[in-house]
C-alpha positions in Angstrom: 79.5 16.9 68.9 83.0 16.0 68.8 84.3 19.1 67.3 82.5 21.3 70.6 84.4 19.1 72.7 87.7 19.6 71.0 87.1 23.5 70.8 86.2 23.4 74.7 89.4 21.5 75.2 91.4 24.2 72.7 89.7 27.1 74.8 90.4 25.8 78.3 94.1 25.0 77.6 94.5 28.3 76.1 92.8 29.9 79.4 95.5 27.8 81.0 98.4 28.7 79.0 97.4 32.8 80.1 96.9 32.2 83.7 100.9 30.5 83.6 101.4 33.5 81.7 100.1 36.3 83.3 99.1 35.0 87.1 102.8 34.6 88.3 103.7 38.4 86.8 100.7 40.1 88.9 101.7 38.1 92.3 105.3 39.4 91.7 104.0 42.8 91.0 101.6 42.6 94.5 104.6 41.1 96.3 106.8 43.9 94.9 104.3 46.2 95.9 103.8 45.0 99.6 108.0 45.2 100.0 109.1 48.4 101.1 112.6 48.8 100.0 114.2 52.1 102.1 117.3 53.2 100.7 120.1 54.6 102.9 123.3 55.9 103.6 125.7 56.0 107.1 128.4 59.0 107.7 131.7 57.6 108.9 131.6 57.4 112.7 135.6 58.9 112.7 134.5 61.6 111.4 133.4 62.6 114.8 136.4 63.3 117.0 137.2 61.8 120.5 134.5 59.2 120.9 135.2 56.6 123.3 133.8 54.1 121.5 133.5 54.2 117.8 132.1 50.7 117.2 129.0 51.2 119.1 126.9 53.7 116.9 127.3 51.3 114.0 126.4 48.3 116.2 123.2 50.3 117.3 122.4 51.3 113.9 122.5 47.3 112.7 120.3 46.9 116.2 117.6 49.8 114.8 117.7 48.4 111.6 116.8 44.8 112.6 114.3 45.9 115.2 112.2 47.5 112.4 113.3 44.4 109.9 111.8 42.4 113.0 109.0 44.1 113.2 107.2 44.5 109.6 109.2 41.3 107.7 108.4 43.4 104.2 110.4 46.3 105.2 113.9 46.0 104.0 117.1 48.9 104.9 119.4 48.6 102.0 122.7 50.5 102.1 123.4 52.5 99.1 125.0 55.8 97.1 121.5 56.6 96.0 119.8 57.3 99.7 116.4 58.7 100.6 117.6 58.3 104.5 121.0 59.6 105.4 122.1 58.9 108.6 125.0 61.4 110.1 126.1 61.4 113.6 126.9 64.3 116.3 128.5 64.4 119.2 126.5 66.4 121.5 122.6 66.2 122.0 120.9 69.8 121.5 118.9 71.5 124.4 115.8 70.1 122.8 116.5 66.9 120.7 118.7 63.3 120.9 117.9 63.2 117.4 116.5 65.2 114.7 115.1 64.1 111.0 114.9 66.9 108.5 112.7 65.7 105.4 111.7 66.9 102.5 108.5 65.5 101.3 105.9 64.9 98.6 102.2 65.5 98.2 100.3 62.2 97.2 96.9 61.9 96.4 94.9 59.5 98.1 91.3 57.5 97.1 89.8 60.2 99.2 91.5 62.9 97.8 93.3 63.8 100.8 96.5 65.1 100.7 99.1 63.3 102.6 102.5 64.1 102.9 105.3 60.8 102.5 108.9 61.8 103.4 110.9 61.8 99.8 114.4 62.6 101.4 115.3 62.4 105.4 118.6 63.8 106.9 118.7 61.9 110.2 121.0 63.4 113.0 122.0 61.0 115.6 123.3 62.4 119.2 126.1 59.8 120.3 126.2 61.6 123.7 125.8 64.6 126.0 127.9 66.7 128.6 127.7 65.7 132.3 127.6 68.1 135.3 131.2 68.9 134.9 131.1 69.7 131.5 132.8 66.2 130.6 131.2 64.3 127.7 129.2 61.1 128.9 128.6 58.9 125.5 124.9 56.9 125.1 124.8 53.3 125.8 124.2 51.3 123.1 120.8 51.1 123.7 120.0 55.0 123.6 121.6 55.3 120.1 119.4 52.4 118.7 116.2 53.9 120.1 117.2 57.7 118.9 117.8 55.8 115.3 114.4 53.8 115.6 112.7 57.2 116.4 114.1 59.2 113.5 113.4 56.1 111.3 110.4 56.8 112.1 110.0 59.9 111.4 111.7 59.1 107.4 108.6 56.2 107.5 106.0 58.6 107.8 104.9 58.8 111.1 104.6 61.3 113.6 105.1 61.4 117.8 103.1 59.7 119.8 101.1 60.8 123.6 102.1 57.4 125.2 105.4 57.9 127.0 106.4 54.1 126.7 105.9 54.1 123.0 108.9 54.3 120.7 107.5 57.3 118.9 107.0 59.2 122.1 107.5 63.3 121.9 105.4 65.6 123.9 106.2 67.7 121.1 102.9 68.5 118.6 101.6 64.5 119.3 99.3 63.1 116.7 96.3 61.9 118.3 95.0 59.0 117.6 98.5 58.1 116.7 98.9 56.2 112.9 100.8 53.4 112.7 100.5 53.8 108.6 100.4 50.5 108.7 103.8 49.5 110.2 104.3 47.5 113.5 106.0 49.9 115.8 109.3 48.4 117.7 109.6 48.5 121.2 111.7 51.0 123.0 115.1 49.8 124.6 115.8 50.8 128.1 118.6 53.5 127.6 121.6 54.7 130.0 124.7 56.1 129.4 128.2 54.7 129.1 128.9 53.6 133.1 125.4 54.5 134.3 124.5 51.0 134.4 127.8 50.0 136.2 126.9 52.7 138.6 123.8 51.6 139.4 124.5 48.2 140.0 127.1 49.8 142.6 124.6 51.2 143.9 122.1 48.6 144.7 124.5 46.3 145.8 126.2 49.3 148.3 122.4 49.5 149.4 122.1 45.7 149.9 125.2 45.5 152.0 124.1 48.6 154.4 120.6 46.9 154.7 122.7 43.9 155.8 125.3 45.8 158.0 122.6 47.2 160.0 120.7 43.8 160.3 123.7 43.1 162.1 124.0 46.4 164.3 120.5 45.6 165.3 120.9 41.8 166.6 124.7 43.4 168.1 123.0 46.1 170.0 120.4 43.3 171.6 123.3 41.1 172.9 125.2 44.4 174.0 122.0 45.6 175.9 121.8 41.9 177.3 125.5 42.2 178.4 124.8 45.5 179.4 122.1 44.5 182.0 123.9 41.6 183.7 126.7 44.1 184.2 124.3 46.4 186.1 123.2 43.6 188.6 127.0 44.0 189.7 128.0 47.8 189.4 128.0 49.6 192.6 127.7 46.0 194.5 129.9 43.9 197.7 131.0 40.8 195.9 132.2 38.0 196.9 135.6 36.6 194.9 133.1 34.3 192.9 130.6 37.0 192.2 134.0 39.9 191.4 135.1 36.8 188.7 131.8 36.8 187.1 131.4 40.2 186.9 135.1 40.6 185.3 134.1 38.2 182.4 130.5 40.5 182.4 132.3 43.9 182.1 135.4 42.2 179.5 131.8 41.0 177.2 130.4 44.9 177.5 133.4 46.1 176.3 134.3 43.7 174.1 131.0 43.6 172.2 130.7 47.7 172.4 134.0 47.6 170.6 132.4 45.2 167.7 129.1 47.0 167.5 132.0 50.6 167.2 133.7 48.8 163.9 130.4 47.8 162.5 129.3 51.2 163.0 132.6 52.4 161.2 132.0 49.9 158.3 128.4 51.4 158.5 129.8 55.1 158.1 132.8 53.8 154.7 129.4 52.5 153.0 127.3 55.7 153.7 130.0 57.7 152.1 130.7 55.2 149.2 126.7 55.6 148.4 126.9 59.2 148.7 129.9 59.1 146.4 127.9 56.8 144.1 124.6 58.8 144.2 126.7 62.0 143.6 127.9 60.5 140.2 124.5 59.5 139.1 123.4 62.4 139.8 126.0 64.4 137.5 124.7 62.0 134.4 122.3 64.5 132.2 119.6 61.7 133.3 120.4 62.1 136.5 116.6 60.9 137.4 117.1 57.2 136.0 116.5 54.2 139.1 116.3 50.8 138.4 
């Protein structure tokens, strides 16, 4: 009897002793398994000539970078020699594209024996801006870089375009319906202008905002002109007496004095109407000219 016990004891501390052994060496290999670790590499932004701002495509590309971080805590961007994304940067949009990912890619095998095709290398070209109405080049907010990089990210993830216009993976280009998420939580897309748009259309609203005002104004101007206006008629064309003649002197000083106010409201009227215009006019000359708040 007490030899069963101490070979019972022997057997469960040796099942111990390979659980300590072996349990903390398949959790690492789960948990290294469930980490996605995406290898990439940046061009130098001086490389591109005559950008106003040189600092902002590598702010956007830390912003794209922690949106997806964000968004799916086991993915992890690492920069390094040894890329499988590589990240280069234009100047000028194309016709058809802000951004473009060229990949090369590998067949896998899955359970189901359907073959799927997982991006091996991805060349990612960023537009950093486009040409204007004039021909002058407009550069992309901050925002408008980070969702082009978030897209093409993408893209070197796996997935494809999406039907849903809001969605970051939006193209109307050959979209994948139902869309797959592969697993990954998609970011949200940024609201995107272009350097001075948003300046513009702040402008813009508060031009609008003042003219709303201004004519408030005309309006309650032309009601005590009209009122004026009136008591002057009582007197036109009348026999006064030198009491009546006073009072209609201060009447007729009022209906010109106020029709002179309502004249320089309507001229303050006419500088905001051509401001707007001017403002409109250089929204409109942004390549997207259709943007409103």
């Amino acid at each position: 009897m007490k030899k069963t016990v101490f070979f019972s004891v022997l057997f469960f501390n040796i099942l111990l002793l390979i659980i300590a052994t072996f349990l903390p060496r398949a959790v690492a290999s789960q948990t290294q398994q469930a980490r996605k670790i995406v290898y990439y590499s940046v061009e130098n932004v001086l490389n591109v000539k005559n950008i106003p701002d040189e600092q902002l495509p590598i702010d956007a590309l830390s912003e794209a970078i922690r949106y997806w971080e964000k968004s799916n805590p086991n993915l992890k961007f690492i920069q390094s020699d040894n890329p499988s994304i590589e990240i280069k940067w234009q100047k000028y949009a194309s016709r058809t594209h802000l951004g473009l990912a060229t990949c090369m890619s590998v067949g896998l095998k899955s359970e189901k024996s359907v073959d799927l095709r997982q991006p091996e290398h991805c060349t990612l070209d960023i537009s950093l801006g486009a040409s204007d109405c004039r021909g002058r080049f407009v550069q992309s907010d901050e925002n408008m870089i980070t969702n082009i990089l978030m897209h093409e990210i993408g893209h070197a993830l796996g997935l494809r375009h999406s039907q849903e216009e809001s969605h970051l993976m939006y193209s109307p280009e050959s979209p994948q319906t139902p869309f797959n998420r592969k697993g990954y939580a998609i970011p949200n897309k940024l609201k995107a202008l272009y350097v001075g748009q948003d300046d513009l259309l702040t402008q813009e609203t508060k031009l609008k905002a003042d003219m709303d005002s201004l004519d408030l104004d005309i309006t309650q101007e032309k009601s005590l002109y009209d009122n004026y206006y009136q008591q002057y008629k009582h007197y036109n064309g009348q026999t006064l007496s030198e009491s009546d003649y006073q009072q209609a002197k201060k009447i007729t000083t009022r209906v010109n004095e106020q029709a002179n106010y309502i004249n320089k409201l309507v001229s303050k009227r006419n500088t905001l109407t051509k401001k707007i215009n001017e403002t409109i006019n250089a929204l409109g000359c942004y390549p997207n000219f259709n943007v409103r708040r």
